[in-house]
C-alpha positions as MATLAB code, in Angstrom:
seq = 'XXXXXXXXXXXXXXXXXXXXXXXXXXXXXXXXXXXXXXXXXXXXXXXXXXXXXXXXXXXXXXXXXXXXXXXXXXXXXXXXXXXXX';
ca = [
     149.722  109.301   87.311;
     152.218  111.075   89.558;
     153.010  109.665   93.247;
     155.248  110.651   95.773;
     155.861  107.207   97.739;
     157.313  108.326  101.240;
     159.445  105.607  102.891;
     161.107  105.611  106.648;
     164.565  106.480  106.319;
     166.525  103.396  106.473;
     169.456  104.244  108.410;
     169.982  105.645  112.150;
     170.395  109.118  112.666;
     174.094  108.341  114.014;
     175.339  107.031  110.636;
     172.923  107.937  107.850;
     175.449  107.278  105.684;
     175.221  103.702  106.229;
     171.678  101.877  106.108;
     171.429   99.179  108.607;
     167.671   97.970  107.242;
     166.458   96.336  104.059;
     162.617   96.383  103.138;
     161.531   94.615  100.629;
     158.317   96.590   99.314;
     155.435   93.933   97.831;
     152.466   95.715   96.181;
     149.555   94.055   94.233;
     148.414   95.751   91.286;
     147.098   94.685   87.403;
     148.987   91.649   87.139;
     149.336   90.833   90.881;
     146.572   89.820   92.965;
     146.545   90.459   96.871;
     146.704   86.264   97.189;
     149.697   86.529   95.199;
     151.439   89.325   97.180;
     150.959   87.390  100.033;
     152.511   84.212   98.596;
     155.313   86.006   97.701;
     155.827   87.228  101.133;
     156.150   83.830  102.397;
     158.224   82.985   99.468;
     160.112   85.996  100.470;
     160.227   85.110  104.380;
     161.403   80.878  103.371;
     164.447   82.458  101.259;
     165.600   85.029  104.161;
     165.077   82.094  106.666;
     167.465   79.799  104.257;
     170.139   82.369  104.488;
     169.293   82.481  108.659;
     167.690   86.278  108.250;
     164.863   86.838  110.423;
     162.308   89.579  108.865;
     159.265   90.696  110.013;
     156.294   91.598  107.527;
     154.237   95.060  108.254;
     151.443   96.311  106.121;
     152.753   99.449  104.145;
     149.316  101.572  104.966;
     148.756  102.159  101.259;
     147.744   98.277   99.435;
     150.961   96.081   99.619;
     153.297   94.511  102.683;
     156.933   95.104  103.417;
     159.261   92.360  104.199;
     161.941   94.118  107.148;
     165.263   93.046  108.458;
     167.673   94.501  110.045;
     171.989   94.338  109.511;
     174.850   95.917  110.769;
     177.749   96.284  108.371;
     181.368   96.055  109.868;
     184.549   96.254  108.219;
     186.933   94.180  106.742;
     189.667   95.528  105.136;
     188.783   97.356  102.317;
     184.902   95.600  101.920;
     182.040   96.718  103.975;
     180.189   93.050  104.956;
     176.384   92.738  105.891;
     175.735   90.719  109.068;
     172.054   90.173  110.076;
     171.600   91.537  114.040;
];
């Protein structure tokens, strides 16, 4: 089967160039119940809170869940770093 997933652009229209969200896209399907994809949301949302990330969890409007945070990257000297807003 052909699909054409269509996702919300994860950067700001200032600086597409540089993403400032991460979804993480959970989907049930053969092997993957919709029990399951839940519990591996809040397996999902435990591991971002042990690293301090906060997320929020969204159905996608199709069959799964997305797990959101946001970041903003700054500079430091030559490597772009990641730190959660």
């Amino acid at each position: 089967m052909d699909v054409l997933e269509i996702h919300t652009w994860n950067s700001r229209a200032g600086s597409v160039d540089r993403p400032d969200r991460l979804v993480i896209d959970l989907d049930p399907g053969p092997q993957a119940s919709w029990a399951e994809v839940v519990a591996a949301a809040h397996d999902v949302r435990a591991a971002l809170r042990a690293e301090r990330l906060a997320s929020w969890v969204k159905t996608t409007g199709g069959a799964g869940l997305h797990h959101t945070l946001r970041h903003r990257r700054r500079l430091c000297g030559n490597l772009h770093q990641h730190r959660h807003l």
